[in-house]
LOPA-813431 format. One record per residue (C-alpha): residue number from 0; residue in one letter; x, y, z. Coordinates in Angstrom, 1 decimal. Example, Ala and Ser with C-alpha at 12.3 -4.5 7.8 and 13.67 -1.06 7.14 Angstrom:
2
   k r     xx     yy     zz
   0 A   12.3   -4.5    7.8
   1 S   13.7   -1.1    7.1
// end
This chain:
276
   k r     xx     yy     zz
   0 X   58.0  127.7  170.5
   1 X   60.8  127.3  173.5
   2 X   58.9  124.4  175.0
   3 X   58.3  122.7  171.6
   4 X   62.1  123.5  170.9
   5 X   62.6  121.9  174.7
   6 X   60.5  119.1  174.0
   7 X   62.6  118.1  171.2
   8 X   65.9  118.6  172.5
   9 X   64.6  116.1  175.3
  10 X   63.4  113.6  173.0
  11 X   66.7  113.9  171.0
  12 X   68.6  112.2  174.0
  13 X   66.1  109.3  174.2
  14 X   67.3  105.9  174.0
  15 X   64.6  105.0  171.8
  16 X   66.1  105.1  168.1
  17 X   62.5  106.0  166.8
  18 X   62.0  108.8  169.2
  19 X   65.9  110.5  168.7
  20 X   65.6  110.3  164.8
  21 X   61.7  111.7  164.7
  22 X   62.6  114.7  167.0
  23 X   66.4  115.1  165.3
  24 X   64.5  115.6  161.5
  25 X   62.0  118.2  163.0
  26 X   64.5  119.6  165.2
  27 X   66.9  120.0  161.8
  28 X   63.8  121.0  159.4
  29 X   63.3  124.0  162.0
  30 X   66.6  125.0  162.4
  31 X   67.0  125.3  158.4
  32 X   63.7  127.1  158.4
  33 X   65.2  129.6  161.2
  34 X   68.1  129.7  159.3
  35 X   66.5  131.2  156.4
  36 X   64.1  133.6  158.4
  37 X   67.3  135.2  159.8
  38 X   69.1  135.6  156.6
  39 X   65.9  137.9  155.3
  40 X   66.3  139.5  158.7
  41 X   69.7  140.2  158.8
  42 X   69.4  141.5  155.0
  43 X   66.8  144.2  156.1
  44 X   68.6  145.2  159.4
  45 X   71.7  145.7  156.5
  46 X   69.7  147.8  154.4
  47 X   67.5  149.7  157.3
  48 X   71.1  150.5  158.3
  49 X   72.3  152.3  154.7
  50 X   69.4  154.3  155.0
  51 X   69.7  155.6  158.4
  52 X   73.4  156.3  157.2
  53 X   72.4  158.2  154.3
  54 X   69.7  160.2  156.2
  55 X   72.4  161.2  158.5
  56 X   74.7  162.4  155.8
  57 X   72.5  164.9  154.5
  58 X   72.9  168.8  155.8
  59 X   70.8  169.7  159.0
  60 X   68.3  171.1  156.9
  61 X   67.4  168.2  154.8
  62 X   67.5  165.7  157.7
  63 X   63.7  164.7  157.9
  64 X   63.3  164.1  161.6
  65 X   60.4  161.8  161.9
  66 X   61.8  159.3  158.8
  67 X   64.9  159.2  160.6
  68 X   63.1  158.1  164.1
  69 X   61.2  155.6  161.8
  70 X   64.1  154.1  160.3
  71 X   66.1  154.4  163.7
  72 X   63.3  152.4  165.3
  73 X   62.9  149.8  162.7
  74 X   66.7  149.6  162.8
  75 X   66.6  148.4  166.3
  76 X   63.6  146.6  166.2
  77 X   65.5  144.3  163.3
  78 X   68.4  143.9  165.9
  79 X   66.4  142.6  168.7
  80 X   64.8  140.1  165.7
  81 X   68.1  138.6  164.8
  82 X   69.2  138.2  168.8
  83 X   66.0  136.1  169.5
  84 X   66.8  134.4  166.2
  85 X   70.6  133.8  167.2
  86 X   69.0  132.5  171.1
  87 X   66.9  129.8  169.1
  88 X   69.6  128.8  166.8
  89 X   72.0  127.9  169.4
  90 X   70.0  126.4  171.2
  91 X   68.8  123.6  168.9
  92 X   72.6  124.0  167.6
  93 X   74.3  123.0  170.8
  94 X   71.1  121.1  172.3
  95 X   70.5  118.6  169.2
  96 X   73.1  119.4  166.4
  97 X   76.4  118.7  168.7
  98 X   74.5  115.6  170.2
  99 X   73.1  114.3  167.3
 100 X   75.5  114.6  164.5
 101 X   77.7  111.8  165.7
 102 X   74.7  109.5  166.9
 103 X   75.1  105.7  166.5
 104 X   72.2  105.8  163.6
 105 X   73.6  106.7  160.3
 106 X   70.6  107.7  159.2
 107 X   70.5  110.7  162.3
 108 X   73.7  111.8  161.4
 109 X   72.9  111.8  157.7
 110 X   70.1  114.3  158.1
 111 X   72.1  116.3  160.6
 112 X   75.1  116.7  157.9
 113 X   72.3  117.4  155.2
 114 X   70.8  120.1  157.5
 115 X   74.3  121.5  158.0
 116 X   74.7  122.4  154.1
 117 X   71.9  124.0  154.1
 118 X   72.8  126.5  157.0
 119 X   76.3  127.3  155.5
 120 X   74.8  127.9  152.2
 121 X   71.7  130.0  153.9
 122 X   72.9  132.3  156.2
 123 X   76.7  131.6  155.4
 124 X   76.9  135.2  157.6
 125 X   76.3  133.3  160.8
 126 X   77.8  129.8  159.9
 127 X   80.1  129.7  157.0
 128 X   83.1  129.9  159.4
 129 X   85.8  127.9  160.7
 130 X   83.5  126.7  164.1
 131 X   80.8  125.3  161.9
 132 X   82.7  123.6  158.7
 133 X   84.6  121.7  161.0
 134 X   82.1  119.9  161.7
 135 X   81.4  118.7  157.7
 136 X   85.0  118.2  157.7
 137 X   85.4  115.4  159.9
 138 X   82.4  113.9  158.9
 139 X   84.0  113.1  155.9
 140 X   85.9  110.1  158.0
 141 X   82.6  108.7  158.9
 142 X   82.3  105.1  158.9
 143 X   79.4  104.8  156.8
 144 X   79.3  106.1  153.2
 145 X   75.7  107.6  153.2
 146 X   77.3  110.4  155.7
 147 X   80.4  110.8  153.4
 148 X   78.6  111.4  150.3
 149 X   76.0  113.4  151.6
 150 X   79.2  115.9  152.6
 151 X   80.5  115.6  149.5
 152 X   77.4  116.5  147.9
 153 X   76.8  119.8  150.3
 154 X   80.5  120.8  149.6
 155 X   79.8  120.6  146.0
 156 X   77.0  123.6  146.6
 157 X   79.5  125.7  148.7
 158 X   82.6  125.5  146.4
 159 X   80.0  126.5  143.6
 160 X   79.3  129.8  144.9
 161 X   82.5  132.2  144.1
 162 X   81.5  134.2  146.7
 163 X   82.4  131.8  149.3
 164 X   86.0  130.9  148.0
 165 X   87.1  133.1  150.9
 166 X   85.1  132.0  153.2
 167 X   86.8  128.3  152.8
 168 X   90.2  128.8  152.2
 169 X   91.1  127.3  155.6
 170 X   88.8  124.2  155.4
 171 X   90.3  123.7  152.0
 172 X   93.9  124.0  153.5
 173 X   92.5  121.5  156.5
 174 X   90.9  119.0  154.5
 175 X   92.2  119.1  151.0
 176 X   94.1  115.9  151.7
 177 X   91.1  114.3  153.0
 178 X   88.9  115.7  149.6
 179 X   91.9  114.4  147.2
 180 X   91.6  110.6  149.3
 181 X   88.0  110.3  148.7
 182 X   88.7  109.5  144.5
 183 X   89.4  106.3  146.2
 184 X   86.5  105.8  148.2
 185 X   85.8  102.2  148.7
 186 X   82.2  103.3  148.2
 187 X   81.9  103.8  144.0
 188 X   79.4  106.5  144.6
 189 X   81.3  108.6  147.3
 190 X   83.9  108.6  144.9
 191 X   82.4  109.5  142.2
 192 X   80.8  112.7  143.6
 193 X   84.6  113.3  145.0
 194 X   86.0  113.5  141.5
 195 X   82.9  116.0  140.9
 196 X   84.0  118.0  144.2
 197 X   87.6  118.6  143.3
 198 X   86.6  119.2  139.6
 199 X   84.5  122.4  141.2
 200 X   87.5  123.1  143.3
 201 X   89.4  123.3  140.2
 202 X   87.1  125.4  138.2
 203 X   86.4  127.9  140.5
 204 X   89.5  128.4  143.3
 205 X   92.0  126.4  141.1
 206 X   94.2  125.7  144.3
 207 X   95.4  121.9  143.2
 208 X   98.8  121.2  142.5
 209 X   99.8  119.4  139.5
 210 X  100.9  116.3  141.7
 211 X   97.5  116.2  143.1
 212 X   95.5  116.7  139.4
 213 X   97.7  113.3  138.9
 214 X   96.3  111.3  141.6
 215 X   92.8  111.9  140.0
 216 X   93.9  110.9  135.8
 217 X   94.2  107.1  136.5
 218 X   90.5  107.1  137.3
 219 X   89.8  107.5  133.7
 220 X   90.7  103.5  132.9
 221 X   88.7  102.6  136.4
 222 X   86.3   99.7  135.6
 223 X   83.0  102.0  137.5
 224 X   81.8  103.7  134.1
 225 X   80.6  106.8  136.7
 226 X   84.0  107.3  138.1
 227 X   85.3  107.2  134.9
 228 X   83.3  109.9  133.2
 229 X   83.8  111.8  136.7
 230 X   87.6  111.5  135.8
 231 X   87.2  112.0  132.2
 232 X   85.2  115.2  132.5
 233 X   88.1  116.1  135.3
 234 X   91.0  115.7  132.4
 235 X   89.2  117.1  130.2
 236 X   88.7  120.7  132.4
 237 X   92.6  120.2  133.2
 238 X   93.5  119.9  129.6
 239 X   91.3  122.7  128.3
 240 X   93.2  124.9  130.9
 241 X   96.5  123.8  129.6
 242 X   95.2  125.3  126.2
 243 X   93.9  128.5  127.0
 244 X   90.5  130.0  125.6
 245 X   89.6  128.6  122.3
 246 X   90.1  132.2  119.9
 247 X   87.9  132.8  117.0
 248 X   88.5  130.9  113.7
 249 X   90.7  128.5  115.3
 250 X   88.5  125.7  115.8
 251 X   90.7  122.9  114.1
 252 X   94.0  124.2  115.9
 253 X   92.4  123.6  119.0
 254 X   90.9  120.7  118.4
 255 X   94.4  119.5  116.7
 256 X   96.3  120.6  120.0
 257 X   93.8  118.9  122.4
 258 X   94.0  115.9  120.8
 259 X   97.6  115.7  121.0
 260 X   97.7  116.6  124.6
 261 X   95.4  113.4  125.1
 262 X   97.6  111.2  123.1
 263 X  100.5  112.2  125.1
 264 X   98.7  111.4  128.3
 265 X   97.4  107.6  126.9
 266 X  101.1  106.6  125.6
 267 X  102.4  108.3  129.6
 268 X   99.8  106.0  131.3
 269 X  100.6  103.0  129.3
 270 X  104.3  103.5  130.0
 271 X  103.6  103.9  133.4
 272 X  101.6  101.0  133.7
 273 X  104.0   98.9  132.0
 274 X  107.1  100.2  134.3
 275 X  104.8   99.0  137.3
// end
């Protein structure tokens, strides 16, 4: 498996487009695949470890001395799993990934970044941190909007998973500006599927400012029909907040109250379109 993963690093550098992309998608496909072996591992080793712990903590007597050895020895066994795992992964990390990501070929660095999303959302032990985001981040400046969107799309997965909201607070405080700026993608569908990013943001951390909500409720009269459901659906979520939960029996209230909070917002845009 090292000389295959050699090979490939080798043909990655090639400067024969054919060869780099071929070897970059298995090169990625095996990474994501290692990826996932060493999340299982890494759950085990976690759970091998509670039970060696709670062996432990029982009195002398009812230590059983041979289960302990067993789980002691699986324990480490599991350990020296997740090193060789952690060798292979940086090596086709630094020796493809880091190469390959900003390659001359969009289409390289679009499987590269789609790779990426998957490893963060994975194993998000090993690379949902500051030193591996960073990398998704500044992709989002890529020249070509394939590469954008397909960030914006394995964003979309992370901010979905509450569990993570921690894990991201300071890409979010990074790149927030950078996510907000993308509703005006030149490319219709990158900024589409940015609306649908800082709608998730919104739902789930809820770390936008009224100010930058703002920037995204013109988008509702933008002549795309998708960006304008994107923005519509975004409103919508911002204006249900605004109400609170909808209480039993109160239906027509609600409904009453929403509608009113929408009017006000048309008659504010068509002011402010007219003062402009």
């Amino acid at each position: 498996f090292s000389s295959l993963l050699a090979f490939l690093t080798g043909l990655a550098d090639s400067q024969v487009r054919s060869f780099r992309h071929t070897s970059t998608l298995i090169a990625m496909h095996l990474m994501s695949a290692i990826v996932e072996v060493a999340a299982v591992v890494y759950t085990q080793g976690e759970m091998t470890q509670r039970r060696c712990q709670l062996e432990k903590n029982k009195g002398v007597k009812q230590i059983a001395t041979e289960k302990l050895e067993e789980l002691q020895n699986s324990y480490n066994e599991l350990l020296e799993h997740q090193e060789e795992l952690r060798s292979l992964m940086n090596g086709i990390f630094k020796g493809v990934f880091v190469h390959r990501y900003r390659d001359r070929v969009p289409e390289i660095r679009v499987i590269c970044m789609k790779e990426m999303g998957v490893w963060l959302r994975e194993n998000p032990t090993s690379f949902l941190n500051d030193g591996h985001l960073k990398y998704m981040g500044w992709m989002l400046n890529d020249k070509q909007a394939s590469v954008r969107l397909q960030c914006v799309l394995a964003l979309q997965k992370l901010y979905a998973e509450r569990s993570f909201i921690s894990r991201l607070e300071l890409f979010t405080s990074r790149f927030k500006e950078r996510m907000l700026n993308m509703v005006m993608d030149k490319d219709p569908d990158v900024a589409v599927e940015a609306v649908k990013l800082l709608l998730v943001i919104k739902q789930v951390e809820d770390c936008l400012t009224e100010d930058e909500c703002s920037s995204v409720y013109p988008l509702v009269f933008a002549a795309h029909r998708g960006l304008a459901s994107a923005a519509g659906e975004f409103l919508y979520h911002v204006l249900c907040t605004e109400l609170g939960p909808l209480s039993e029996g109160e239906h027509e209230k609600h409904s009453a109250a929403f509608l009113n909070l929408l009017t006000c917002f048309f008659i504010q845009s068509k002011v402010i379109s007219a003062l402009l």
